[in-house]
C-alpha positions as CSV (number, residue, x, y, z in Angstrom):
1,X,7.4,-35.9,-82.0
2,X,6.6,-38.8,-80.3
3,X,4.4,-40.9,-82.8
4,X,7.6,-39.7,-85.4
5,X,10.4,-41.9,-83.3
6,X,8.2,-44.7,-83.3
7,X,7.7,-44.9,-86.7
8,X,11.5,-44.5,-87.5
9,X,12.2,-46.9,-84.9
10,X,9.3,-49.4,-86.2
11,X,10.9,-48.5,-89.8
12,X,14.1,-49.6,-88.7
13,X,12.9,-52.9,-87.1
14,X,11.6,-53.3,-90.2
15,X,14.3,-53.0,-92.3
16,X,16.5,-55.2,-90.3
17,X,13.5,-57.7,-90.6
18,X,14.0,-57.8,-94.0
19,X,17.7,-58.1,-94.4
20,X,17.5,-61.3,-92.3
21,X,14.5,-62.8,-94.2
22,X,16.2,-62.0,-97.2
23,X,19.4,-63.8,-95.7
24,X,17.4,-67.0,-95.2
25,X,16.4,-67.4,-98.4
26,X,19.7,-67.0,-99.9
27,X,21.0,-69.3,-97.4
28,X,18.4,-71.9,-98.4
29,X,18.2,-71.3,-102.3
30,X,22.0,-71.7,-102.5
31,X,22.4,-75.0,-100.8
32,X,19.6,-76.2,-103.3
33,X,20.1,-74.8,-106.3
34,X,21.9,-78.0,-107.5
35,X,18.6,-80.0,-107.0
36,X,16.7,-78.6,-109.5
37,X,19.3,-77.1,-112.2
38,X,22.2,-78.1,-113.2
39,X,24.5,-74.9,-112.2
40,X,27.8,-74.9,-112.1
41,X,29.4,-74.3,-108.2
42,X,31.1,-71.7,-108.7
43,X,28.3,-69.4,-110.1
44,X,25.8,-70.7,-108.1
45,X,25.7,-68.0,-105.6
46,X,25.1,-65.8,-108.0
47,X,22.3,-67.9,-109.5
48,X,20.7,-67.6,-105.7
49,X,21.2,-64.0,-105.4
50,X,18.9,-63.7,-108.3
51,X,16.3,-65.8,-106.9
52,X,16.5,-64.0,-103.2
53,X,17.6,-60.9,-103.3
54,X,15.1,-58.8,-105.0
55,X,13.5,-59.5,-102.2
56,X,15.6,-56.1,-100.3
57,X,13.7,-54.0,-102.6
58,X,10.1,-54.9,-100.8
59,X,10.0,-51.7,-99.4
60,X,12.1,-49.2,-100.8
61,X,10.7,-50.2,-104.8
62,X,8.5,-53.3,-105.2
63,X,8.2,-52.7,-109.1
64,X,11.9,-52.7,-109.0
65,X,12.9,-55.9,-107.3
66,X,9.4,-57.6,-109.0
67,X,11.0,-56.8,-112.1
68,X,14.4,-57.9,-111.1
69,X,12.9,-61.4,-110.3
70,X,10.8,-62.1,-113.4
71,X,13.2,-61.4,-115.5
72,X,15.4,-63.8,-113.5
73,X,12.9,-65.9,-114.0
74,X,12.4,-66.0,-117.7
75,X,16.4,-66.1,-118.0
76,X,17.5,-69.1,-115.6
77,X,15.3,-71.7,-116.9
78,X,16.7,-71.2,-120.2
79,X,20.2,-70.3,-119.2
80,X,20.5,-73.7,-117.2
81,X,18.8,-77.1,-117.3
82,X,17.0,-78.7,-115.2
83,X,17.9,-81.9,-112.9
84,X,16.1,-84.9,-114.1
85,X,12.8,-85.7,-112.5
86,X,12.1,-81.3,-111.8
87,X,9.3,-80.4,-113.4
88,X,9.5,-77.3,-111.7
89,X,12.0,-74.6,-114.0
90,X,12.2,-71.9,-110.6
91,X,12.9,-72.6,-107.6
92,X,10.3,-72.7,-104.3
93,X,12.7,-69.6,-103.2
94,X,12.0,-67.6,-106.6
95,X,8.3,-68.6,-106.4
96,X,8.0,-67.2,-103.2
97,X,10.1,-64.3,-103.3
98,X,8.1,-63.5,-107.1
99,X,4.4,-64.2,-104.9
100,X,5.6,-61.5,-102.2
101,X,6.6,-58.6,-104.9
102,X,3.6,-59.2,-106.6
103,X,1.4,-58.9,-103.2
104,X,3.7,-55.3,-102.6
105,X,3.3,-54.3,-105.6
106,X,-0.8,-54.2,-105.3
107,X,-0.5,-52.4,-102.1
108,X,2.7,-49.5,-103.1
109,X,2.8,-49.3,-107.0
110,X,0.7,-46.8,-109.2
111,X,-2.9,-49.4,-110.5
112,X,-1.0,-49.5,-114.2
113,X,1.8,-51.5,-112.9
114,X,0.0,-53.2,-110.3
115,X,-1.8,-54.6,-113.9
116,X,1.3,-55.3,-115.8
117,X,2.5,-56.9,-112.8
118,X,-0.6,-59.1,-112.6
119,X,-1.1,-59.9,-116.2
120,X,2.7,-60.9,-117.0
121,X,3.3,-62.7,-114.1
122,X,0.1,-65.1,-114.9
123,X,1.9,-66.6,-118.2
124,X,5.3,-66.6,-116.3
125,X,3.5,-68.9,-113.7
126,X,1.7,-71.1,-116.6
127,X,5.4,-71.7,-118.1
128,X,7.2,-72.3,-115.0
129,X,4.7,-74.6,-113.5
130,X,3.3,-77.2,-115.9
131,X,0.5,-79.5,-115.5
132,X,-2.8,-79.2,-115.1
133,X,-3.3,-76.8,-111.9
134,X,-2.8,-73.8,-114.4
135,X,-6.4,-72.5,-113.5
136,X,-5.4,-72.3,-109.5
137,X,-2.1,-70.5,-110.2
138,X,-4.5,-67.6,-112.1
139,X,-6.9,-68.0,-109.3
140,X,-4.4,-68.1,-106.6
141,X,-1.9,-64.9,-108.2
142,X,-5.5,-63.3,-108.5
143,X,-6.2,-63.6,-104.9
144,X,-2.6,-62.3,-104.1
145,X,-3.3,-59.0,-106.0
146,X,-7.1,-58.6,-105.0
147,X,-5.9,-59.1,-101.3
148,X,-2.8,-56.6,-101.7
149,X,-5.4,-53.5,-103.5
150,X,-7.9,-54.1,-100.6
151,X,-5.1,-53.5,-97.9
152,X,-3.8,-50.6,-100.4
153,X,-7.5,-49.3,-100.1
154,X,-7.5,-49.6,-96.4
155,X,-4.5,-48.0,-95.5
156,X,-5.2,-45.4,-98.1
157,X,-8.8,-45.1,-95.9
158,X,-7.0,-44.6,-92.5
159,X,-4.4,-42.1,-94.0
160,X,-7.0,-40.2,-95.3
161,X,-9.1,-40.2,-91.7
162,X,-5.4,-39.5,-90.0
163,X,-5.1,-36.2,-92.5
164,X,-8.8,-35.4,-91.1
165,X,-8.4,-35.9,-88.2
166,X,-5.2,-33.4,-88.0
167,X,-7.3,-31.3,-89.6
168,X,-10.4,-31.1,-87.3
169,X,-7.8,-30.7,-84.8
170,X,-6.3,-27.5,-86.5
171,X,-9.3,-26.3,-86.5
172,X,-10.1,-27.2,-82.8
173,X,-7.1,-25.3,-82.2
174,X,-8.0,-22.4,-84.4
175,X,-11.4,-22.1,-83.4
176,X,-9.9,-21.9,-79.8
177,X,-7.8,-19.2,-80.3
178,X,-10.4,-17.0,-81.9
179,X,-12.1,-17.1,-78.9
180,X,-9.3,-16.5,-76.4
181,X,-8.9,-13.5,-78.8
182,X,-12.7,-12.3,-78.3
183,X,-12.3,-12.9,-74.6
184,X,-9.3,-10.5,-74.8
185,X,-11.1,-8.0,-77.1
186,X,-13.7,-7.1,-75.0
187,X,-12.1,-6.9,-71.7
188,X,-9.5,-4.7,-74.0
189,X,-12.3,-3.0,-75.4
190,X,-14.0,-2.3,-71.6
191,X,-10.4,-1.0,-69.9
192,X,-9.2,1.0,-72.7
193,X,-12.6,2.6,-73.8
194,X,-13.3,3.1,-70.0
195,X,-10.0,5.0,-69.4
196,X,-9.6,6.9,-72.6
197,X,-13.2,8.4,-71.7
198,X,-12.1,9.4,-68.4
199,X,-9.3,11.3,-70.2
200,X,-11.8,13.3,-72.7
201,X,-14.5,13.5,-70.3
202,X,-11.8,15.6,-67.9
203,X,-9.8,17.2,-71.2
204,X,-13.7,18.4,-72.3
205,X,-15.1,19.6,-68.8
206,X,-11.7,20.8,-67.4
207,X,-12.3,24.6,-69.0
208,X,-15.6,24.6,-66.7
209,X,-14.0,22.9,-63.7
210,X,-11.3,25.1,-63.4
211,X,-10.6,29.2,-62.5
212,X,-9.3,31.2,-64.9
213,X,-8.6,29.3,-67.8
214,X,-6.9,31.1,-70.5
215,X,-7.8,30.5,-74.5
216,X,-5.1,29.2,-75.0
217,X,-5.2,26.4,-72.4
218,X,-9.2,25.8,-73.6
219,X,-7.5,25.6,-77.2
220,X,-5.4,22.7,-76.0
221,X,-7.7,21.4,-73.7
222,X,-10.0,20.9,-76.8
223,X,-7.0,19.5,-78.8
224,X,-6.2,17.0,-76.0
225,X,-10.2,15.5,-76.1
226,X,-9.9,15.6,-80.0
227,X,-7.2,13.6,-80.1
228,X,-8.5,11.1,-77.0
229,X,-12.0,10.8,-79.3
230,X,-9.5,10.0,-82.7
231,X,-7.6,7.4,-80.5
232,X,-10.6,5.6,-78.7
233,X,-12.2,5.5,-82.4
234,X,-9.2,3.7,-84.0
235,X,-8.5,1.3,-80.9
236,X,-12.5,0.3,-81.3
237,X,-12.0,-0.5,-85.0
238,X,-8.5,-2.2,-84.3
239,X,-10.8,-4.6,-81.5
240,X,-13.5,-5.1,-83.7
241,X,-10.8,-7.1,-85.9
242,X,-9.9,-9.2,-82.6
243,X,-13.9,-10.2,-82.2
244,X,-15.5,-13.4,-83.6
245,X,-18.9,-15.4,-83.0
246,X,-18.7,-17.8,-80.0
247,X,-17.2,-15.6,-77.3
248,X,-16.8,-17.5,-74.2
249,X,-17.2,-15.7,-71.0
250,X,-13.9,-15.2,-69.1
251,X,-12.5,-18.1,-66.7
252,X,-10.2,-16.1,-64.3
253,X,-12.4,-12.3,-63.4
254,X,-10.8,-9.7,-61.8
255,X,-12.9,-7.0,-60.9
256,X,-16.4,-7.6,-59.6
257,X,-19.4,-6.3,-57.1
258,X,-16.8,-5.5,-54.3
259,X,-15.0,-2.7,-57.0
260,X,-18.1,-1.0,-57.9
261,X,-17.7,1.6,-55.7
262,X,-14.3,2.3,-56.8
263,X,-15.3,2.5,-60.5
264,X,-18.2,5.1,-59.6
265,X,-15.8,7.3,-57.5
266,X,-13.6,7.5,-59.9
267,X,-15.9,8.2,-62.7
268,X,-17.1,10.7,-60.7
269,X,-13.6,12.2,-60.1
270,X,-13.1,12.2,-63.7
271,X,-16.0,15.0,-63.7
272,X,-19.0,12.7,-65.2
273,X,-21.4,13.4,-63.3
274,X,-22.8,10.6,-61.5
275,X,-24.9,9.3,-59.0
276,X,-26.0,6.2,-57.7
277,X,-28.3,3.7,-55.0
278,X,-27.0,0.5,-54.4
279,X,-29.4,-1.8,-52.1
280,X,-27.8,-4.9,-50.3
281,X,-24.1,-6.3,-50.0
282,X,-22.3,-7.3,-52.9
283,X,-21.3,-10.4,-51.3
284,X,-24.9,-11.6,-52.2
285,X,-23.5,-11.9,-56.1
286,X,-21.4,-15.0,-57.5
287,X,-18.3,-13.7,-58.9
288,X,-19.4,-14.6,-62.7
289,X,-22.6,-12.0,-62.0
290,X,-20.4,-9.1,-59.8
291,X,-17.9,-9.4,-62.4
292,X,-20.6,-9.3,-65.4
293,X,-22.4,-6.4,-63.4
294,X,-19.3,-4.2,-63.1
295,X,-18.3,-4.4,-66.9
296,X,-21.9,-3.5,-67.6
297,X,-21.9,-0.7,-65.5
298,X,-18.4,0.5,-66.6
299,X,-19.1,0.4,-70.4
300,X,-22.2,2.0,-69.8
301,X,-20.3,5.2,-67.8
302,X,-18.0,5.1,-71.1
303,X,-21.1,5.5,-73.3
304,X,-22.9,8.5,-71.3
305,X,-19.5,10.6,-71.5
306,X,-18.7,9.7,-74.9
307,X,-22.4,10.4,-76.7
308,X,-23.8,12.6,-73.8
309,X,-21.2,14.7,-71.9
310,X,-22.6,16.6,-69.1
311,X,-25.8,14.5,-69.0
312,X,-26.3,13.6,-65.6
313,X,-26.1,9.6,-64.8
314,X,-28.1,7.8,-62.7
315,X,-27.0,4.3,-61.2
316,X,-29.5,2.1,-59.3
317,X,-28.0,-1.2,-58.4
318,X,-29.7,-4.1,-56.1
319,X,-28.0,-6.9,-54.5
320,X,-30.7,-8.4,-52.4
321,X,-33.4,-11.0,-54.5
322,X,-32.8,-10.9,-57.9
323,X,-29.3,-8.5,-58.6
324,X,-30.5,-5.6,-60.7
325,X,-28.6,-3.0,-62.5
326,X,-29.8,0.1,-64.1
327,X,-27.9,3.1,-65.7
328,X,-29.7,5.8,-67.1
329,X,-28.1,9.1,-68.4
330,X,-29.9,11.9,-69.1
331,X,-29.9,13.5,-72.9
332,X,-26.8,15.9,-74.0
333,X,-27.7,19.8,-74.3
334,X,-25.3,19.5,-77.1
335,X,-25.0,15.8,-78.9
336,X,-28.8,14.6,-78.0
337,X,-29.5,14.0,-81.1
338,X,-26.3,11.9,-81.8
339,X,-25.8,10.2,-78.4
340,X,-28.7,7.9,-79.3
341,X,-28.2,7.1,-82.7
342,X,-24.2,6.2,-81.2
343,X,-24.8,4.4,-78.4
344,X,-27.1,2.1,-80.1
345,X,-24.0,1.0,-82.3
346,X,-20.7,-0.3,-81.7
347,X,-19.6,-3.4,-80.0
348,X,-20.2,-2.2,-76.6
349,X,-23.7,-2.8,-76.7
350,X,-22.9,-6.4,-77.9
351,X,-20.5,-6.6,-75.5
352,X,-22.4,-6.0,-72.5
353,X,-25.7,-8.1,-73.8
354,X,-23.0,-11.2,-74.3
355,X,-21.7,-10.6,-71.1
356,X,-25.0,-10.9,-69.6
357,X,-26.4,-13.6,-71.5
358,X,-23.3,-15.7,-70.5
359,X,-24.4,-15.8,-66.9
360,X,-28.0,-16.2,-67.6
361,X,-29.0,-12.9,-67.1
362,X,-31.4,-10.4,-68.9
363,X,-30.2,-7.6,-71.0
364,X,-31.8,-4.5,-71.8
365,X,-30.7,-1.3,-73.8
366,X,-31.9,1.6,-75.9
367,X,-33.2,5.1,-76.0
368,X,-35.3,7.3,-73.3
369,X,-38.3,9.2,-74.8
370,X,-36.5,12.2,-73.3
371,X,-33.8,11.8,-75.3
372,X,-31.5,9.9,-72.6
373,X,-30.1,6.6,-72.8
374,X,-31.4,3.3,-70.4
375,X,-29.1,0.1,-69.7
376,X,-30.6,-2.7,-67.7
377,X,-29.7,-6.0,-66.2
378,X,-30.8,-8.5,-64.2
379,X,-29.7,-11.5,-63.0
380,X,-31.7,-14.1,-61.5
381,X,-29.1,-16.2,-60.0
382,X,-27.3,-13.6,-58.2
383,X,-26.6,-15.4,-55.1
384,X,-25.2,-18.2,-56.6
């Protein structure tokens, strides 16, 4: 917005700038004109006007007002005759105001009429300026229009590198939001998964946690953890269209190693069942680790009650030396077979290996030869 006012107030300047150049040539071709033709008084301002005033159309249509002038140029020596001892048949206003249009026409106008403006304004010169120095005036009008195309060129070279420039800043821009948008997809894809777990972990296991449970309220216990499965599929494949290459780890972390405890209490509240050593104070961790460590450990809860409910998980975590964290769930009576072959896929394992990665940690994951499931992690730099 700001770069636009300038220009329309440098356009304006500019403008005005030309009105009172264009002024002072009429108000010194007039007073002359009668030195050099023979022009009757009361046209000469008209006479003038031809000579100067082509000289407004500079900037709105150089062709235009070059145009204008030559053919003012071809007309007045013939329509009026010249003082004795002028050799010259224009005037040093037309000259110059003829030289100017021909140097904007080589920097605004389309190359075709920047050559019909060179090549007819050669032979105009020739005719107008007798003598010998017909060679320079060729030279010197070819100079004018070389000059004008290589500031054409140039300007044309900086608008182009403006256009790129815009452009590699579009893409700056887009390339940033794809990331914030990763950044939110997997902190999406960690909370909702987590939670929506919890829900069919405890819709699944609440026939065997409760009393007297009737068929009917197994029936809809069983709808209620179908459902919860159909939903956490769809929000995972709605996420994976958030995701992109070049995540960047999270700037402003909210949980971490203080909320680990919290996370396995409530996991185990949600009838997973669950239990864990943890060795040192979570203090000892940075914040990027503890909050790395607890995303690990809560996508990794997700995983053992999505592909092995019922498995029994164990959780060894040490704060002390190197931070370690190891979750390892036991295989499925039911879904061993699957539980593998699904926990290896997805983005969660992605996730959790970026996550690690990011913080210069070590990432481990796959499949027990008993059938269970192992995540490790270590971080070296835990206590910075």
């Amino acid at each position: 917005m700001k770069t636009r006012t300038r220009r329309a107030t440098a356009g304006r300047w500019l403008n005005v700038a030309i009105i009172v150049v264009t002024a002072i040539l009429f108000a010194v071709a007039w007073p002359t004109l009668h030195l050099t033709h023979q022009v009757a008084p009361a046209i000469q301002p008209f006479v003038a006007a031809l000579a100067a005033f082509p000289f407004l159309l500079i900037r709105i249509n150089p062709a235009l007002g070059w145009a204008v002038s030559a053919v003012a140029a071809l007309v007045i020596p013939h329509a009026f005759a010249l003082q004795d001892g002028n050799s010259l048949s224009l005037q040093v206003v037309h000259i110059l105001v003829i030289l100017v249009l021909l140097a904007a026409v080589s920097v605004q106008a389309a190359l075709p009429i920047v050559g019909v403006a060179w090549i007819s304004t050669v032979p105009l010169f020739l005719a107008a300026t007798p003598g010998s120095d017909g060679l320079g005036w060729v030279v010197g009008l070819t100079a004018i229009v070389t000059f004008g195309l290589l500031v054409r060129w140039l300007l044309l070279s900086r608008r182009q590198l403006a256009q790129q420039e815009e452009l590699s800043e579009l893409e700056r821009t887009r390339r940033t939001v794809l990331e914030e948008k990763a950044r939110i997809a997997r902190d999406l894809h960690d909370v909702v998964a987590h939670h929506m777990s919890m829900v069919v972990v405890q819709a699944q296991s609440a026939p065997y946690r409760l009393q007297d449970v009737s068929d009917e309220t197994r029936a809809e216990f069983d709808s209620i953890g179908s459902a919860g499965r159909a939903a956490l599929n769809e929000v995972r494949g709605l996420l994976g269209v958030l995701r992109s290459d070049g995540q960047l780890a999270e700037h402003a972390p909210q949980p971490g190693a203080e909320q680990i405890g919290e996370l396995l209490d409530g996991s185990r509240s949600a009838g997973i069942p669950v239990v864990w050593n943890i060795e040192g104070e979570p203090s000892r961790v940075s914040e990027p680790v503890g909050l790395v460590m607890y995303r690990i450990l809560q996508e990794s809860l997700a995983n053992a009650a999505r592909h092995a409910p019922g498995a029994q998980v164990q959780v060894d975590i040490a704060y002390s030396g190197p931070a370690t964290l190891a979750v390892v769930n036991a295989p499925s009576p039911e879904t061993a077979a699957d539980s593998v072959a699904e926990s290896s896929g997805g983005h969660g394992i992605i996730g959790m290996r970026e996550r690690a990665h990011a913080v210069g940690g070590v990432f481990a994951a796959g499949p027990r030869a008993d059938g269970g499931f192992e995540v490790t992690a270590t971080f070296a730099a835990s206590g910075v």
